[in-house]
C-alpha positions in Angstrom: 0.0 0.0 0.0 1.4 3.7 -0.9 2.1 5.8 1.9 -1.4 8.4 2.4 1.4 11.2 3.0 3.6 11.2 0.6 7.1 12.8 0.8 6.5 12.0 5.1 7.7 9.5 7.0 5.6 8.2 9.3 8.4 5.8 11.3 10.5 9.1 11.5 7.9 11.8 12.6 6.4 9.5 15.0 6.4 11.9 18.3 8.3 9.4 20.5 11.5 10.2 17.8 11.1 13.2 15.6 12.5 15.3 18.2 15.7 13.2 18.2 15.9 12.9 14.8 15.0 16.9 14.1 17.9 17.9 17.2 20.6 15.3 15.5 20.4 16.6 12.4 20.5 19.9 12.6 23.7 19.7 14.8 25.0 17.5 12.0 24.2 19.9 9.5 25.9 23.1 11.6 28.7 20.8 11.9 29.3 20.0 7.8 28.6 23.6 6.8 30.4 25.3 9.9 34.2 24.7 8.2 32.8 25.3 5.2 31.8 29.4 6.0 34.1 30.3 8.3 35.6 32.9 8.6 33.1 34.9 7.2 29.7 33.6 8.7 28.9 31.5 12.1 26.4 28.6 12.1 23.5 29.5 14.8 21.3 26.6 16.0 18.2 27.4 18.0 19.3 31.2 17.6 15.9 33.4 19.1 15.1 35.8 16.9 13.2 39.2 18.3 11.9 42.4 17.0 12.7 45.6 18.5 10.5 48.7 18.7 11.2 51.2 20.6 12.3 50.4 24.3 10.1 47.4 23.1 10.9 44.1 22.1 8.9 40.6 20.5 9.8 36.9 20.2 9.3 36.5 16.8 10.9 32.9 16.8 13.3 30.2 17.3 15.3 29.5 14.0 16.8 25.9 13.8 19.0 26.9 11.8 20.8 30.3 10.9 24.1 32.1 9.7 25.6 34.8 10.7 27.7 37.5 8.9 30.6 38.3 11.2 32.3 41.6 10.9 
């Protein structure tokens, strides 16, 4: 029988191990491209992002995975 959700799977996603699977790879991903971009950008994993207004600021997010430009 096909999968009902293609391009998913199931095995994988299943809540008892997705967020293993999810934390493991994007270390492993920072960890490939990190050697790769230095010196001109940093790897960020679970980097917050907010937005300031003002004396203000929001939680806009969590990114898994980001870059940074370094000065």
């Amino acid at each position: 029988m096909a999968s009902p959700f293609p391009g998913m799977n199931p095995y994988l996603e299943h809540p008892d191990r997705w967020s293993t699977v999810h934390n493991r790879l994007i270390v492993a991903l920072a960890d490939v491209l990190t050697p790769q971009l230095l010196p001109k950008y940093q790897v960020d994993i679970e980097k917050r992002v907010y937005e300031v207004i003002g004396v203000n600021s929001l939680l806009e997010g969590t990114r898994a995975l980001g870059l940074r430009l370094l000065h």
